[in-house]
C-alpha positions as CSV (number, residue, x, y, z in Angstrom):
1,X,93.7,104.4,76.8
2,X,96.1,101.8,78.6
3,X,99.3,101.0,77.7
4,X,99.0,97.7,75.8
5,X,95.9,99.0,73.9
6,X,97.8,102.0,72.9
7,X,100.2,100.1,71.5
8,X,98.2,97.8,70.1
9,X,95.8,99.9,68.5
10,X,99.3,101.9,66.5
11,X,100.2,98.9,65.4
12,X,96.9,97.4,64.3
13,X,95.7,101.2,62.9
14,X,92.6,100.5,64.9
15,X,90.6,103.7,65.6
16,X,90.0,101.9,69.2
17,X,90.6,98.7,71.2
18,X,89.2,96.6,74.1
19,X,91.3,96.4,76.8
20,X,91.7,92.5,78.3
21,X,89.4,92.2,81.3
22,X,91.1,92.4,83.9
23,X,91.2,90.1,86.6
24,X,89.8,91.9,90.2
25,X,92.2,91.2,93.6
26,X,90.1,88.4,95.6
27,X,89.3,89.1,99.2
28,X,92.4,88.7,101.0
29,X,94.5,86.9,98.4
30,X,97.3,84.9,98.8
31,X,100.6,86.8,99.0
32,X,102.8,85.5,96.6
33,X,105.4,84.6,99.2
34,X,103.5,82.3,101.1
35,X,102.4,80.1,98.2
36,X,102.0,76.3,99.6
37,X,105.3,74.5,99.8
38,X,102.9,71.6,99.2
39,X,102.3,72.2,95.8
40,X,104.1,70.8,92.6
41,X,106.4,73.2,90.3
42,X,104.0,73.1,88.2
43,X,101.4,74.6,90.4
44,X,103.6,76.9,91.9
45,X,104.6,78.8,88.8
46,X,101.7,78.9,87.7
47,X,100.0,80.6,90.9
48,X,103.4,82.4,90.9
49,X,102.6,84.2,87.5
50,X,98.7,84.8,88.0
51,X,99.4,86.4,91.2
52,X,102.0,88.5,89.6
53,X,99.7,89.2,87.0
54,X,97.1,90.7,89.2
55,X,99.1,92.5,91.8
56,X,100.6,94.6,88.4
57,X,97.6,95.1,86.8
58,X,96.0,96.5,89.9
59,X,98.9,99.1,90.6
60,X,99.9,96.9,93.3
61,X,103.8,97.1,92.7
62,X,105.0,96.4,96.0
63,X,103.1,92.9,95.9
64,X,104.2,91.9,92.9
65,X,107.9,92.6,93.9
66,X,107.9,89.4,95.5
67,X,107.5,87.3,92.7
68,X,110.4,88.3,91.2
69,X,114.4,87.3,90.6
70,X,116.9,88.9,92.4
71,X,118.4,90.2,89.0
72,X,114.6,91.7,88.3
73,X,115.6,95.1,91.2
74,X,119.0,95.7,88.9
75,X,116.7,95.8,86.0
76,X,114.5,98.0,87.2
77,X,117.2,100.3,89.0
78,X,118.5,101.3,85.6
79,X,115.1,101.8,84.4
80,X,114.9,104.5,87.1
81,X,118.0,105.9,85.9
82,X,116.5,106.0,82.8
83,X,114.1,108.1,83.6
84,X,115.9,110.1,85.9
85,X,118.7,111.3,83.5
86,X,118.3,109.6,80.2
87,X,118.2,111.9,76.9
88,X,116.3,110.8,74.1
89,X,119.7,109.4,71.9
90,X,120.4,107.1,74.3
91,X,116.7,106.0,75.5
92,X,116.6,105.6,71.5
93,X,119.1,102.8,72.2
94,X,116.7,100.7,74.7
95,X,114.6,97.8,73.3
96,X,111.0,99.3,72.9
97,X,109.1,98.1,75.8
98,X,111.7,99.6,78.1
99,X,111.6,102.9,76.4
100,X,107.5,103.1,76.7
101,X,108.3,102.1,80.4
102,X,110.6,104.9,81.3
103,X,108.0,107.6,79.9
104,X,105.5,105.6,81.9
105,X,107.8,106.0,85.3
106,X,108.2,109.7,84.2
107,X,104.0,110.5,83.7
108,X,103.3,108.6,86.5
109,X,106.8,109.4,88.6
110,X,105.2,107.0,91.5
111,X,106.7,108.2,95.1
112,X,109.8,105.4,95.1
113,X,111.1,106.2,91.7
114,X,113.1,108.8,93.4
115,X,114.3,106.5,96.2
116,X,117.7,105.1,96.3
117,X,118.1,101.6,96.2
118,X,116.9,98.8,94.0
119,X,114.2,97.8,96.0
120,X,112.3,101.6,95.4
121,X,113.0,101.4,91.6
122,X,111.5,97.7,91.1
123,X,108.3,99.0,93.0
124,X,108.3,102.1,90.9
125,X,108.6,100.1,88.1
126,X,106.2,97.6,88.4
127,X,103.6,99.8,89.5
128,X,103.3,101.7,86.0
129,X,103.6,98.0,84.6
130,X,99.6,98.1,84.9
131,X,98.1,96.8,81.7
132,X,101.6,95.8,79.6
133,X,100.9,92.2,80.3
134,X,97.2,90.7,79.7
135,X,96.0,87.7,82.8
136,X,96.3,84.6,80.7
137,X,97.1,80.7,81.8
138,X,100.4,79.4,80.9
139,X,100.8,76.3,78.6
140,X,104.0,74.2,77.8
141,X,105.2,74.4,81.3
142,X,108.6,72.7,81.1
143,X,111.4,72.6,84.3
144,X,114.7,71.9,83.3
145,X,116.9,72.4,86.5
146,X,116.9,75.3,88.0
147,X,115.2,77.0,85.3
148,X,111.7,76.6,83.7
149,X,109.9,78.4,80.9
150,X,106.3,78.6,79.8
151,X,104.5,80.0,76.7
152,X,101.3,83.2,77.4
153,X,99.4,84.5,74.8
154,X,99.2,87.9,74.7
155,X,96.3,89.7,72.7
156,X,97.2,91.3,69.3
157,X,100.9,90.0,69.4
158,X,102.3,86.5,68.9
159,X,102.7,84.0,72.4
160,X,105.6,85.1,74.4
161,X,107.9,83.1,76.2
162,X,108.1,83.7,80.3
163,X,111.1,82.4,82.0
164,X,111.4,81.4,85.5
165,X,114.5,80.7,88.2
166,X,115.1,80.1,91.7
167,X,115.4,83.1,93.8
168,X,118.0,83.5,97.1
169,X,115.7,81.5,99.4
170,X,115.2,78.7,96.6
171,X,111.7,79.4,95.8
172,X,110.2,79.9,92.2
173,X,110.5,83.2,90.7
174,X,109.5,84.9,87.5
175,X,112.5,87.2,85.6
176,X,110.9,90.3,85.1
177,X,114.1,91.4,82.6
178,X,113.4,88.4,80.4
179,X,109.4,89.2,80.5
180,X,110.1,92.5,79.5
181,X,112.1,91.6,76.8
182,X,109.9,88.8,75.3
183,X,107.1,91.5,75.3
184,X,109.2,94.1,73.8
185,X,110.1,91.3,70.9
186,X,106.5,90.5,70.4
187,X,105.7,94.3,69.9
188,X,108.5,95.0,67.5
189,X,107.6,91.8,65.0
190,X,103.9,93.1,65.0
191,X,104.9,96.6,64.1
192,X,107.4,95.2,61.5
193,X,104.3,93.4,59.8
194,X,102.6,97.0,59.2
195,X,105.9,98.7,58.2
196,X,106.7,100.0,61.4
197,X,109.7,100.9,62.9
198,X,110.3,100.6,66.7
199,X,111.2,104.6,66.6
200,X,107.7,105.0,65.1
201,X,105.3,103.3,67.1
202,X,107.1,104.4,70.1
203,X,106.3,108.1,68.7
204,X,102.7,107.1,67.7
205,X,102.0,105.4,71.1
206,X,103.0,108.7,72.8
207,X,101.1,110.6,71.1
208,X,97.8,108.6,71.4
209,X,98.1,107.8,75.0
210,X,98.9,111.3,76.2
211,X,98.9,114.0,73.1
212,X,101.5,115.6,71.1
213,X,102.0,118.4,74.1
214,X,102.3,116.0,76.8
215,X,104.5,113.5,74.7
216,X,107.3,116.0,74.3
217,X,107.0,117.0,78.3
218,X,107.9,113.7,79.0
219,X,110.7,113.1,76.5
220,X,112.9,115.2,79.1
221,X,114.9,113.5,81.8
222,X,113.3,114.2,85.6
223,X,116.8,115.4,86.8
């Protein structure tokens, strides 16, 4: 059971879930760099975010590093840290999607999570993304500056909002930090509507996707 249906189905206290279809990697797609300077913000961002989409929900973290704001590879470096050295009081202090993510880098411990540099730990991190954020369109596009936002619906949880910037080079780029957090909100108001605590479903999400013995394995730090 994947990520987002995992946590989903504590939530819900569904015996079992769908997962979204997800969206399969067209024959040579368009890497997310070279996205036409010819179209409109508009079309940009949202090509920007359905590319990201895809590239994370096929394991593809490497791609989908490209989309992203320079502040997304500090983000994920502590992430890696995290899971390199973090006990359970202070991961208990981490919003709730970014706790379910460092017990994802420790299952999964993809090859760069033990490189050094930010550039490893936002591939590592991305990488065991896969499935923590359904392919849907964007609506209520709106630019303001240097900054636009959009609304996605995500299933089982209220719409989130995804924010945008400018990276280095001036192009669009999605903040992964901010996506991560809007996520995390969304799951923490659906578990406070079935009397759940974040502490809770983070336990119950363990333990459904990978057992009670596995669950405890990963609760200590890699290093």
């Amino acid at each position: 059971m994947r990520w987002l249906v995992a946590a989903l189905a504590v939530v819900l206290s569904a015996c079992s879930a769908t997962p979204a279809a997800e969206i399969p990697l067209r024959s040579g797609p368009t890497p997310i760099t070279t996205v036409s300077e010819t179209l409109t913000d508009d079309e940009f961002i949202r090509t920007l975010f359905k590319n990201f989409v895809e590239r994370v929900n096929s394991g593809d973290g490497k791609a989908a590093m490209a989309a992203c704001t320079p502040a997304s590879f500090t983000f994920a470096e502590q992430l890696q840290q995290h899971a390199l050295r973090s006990t359970e009081s202070r991961l208990a202090q981490l919003p709730t999607l970014q706790h379910l993510l460092v017990y994802a880098l420790r299952h999964a411990q993809p090859p760069t999570l033990f490189a050094e540099g930010e550039a490893g730990a936002l591939e590592a991190v991305l990488t065991v993304f896969t499935d923590f954020v359904a392919p849907v369109d964007l609506t209520g596009l709106k630019v303001i500056g240097d900054g636009a936002t959009a609304t996605a619906a995500q299933p089982g949880t209220d719409s989130i909002v995804v924010t945008f910037a400018h990276n280095t080079a001036g192009s669009w780029a999605l903040d992964y930090p901010a996506l991560v957090e809007a996520l995390s909100d969304a799951l923490d108001q659906l578990a406070a509507s079935k009397s759940l605590s974040s502490a809770q479903m983070v336990d119950q999400v363990l333990a459904t996707r990978f057992g009670a013995a596995r669950a405890a394995e990963l609760r200590t730090p890699l290093k």
